[in-house]
C-alpha positions in Angstrom: 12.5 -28.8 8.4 13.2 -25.4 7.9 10.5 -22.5 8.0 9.5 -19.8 5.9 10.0 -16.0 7.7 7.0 -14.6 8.6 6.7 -11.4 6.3 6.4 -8.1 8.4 5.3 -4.1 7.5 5.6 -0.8 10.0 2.6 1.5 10.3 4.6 4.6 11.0 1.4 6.7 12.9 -1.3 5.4 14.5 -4.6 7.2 12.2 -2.3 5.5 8.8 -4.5 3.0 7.3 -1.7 1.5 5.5 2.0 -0.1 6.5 4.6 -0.3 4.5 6.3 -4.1 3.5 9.4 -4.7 5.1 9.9 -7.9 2.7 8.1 -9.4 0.0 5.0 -11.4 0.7 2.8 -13.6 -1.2 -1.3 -13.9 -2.0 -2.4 -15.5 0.8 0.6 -15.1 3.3 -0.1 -13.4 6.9 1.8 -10.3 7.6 2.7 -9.5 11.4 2.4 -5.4 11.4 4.1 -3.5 14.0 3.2 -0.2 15.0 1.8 2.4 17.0 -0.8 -0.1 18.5 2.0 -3.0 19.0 1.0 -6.3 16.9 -1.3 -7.6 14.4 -2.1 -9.8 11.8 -3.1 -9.7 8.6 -3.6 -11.8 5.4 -2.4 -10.7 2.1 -4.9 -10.4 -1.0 -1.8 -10.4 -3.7 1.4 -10.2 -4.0 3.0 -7.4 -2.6 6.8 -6.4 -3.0 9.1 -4.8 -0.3 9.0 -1.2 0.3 5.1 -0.8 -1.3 1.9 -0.5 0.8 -0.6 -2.9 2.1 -3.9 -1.4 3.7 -5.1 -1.7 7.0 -8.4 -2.1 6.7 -10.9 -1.0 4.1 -10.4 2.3 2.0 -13.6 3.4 0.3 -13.2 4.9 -3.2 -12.3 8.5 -2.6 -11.7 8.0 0.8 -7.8 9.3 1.8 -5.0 6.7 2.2 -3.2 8.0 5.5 1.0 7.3 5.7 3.1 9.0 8.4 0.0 11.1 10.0 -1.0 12.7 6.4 -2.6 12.2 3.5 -0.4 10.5 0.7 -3.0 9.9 -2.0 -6.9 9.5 -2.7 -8.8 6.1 -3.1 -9.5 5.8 -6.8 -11.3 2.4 -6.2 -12.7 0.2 -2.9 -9.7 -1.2 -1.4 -9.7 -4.3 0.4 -7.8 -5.1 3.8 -4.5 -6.9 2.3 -4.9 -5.6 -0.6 -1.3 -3.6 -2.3 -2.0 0.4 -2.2 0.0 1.8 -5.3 -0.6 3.5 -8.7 -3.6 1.2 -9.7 -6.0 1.8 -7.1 -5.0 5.2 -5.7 -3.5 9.0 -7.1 -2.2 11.7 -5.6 -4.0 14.2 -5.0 -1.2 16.8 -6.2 -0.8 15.3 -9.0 -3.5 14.1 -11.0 -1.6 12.0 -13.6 -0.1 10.2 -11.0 -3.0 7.6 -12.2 -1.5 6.9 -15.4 2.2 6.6 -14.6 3.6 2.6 -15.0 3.0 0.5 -11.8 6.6 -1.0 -11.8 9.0 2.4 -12.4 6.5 5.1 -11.4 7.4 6.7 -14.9 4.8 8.5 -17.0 2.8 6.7 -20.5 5.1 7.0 -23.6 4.3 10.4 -25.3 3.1 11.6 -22.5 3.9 15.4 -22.5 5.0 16.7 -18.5 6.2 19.8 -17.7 
């Protein structure tokens, strides 16, 4: 019987309240983060792919998501411990289209005029 690797993420700084997936994991899979503060668990709320965020703990809406020590983006919704942190839930907050760019490529809407 073989056994399915344990999915893992890195919080870089220890104030960050998200890590960042250092393989795929699924809805419902525990994720082992390593960090400042050593080891913890932490159950998945969706599917999250390798190299995007997970939170920590609770983000209120408007509240700042924290990677690396600073502040990467703004809240734009009540996040969920587990849940994935990307384009859907949170913007930047020097760049206010960031909401509206395509979850998968990053890219901005078709039409969409950017200087």
């Amino acid at each position: 019987m073989t056994s399915q690797p344990v999915p893992s993420a890195f919080q870089v700084h220890a104030s960050d309240n998200v890590a960042t997936l250092l393989g795929e994991a699924g809805d419902g899979s525990v994720v082992t983060i390593v960090g400042p503060g050593g080891k913890t668990e932490l159950t998945v709320r969706e599917k999250i792919a390798m190299g995007h965020k997970i939170a920590l703990a609770a983000i209120a809406e408007g509240e700042a998501i924290t990677k690396f020590g600073v502040v990467i983006g703004i809240a734009m919704r009540q996040i969920g411990p587990g849940e994935w942190v990307h384009l859907h839930n949170c913007r930047s907050q020097l760049d206010e289209r960031s909401g509206s760019f395509d979850l998968e490529t990053g890219a901005p809407p078709k039409g969409a005029e950017y200087a």
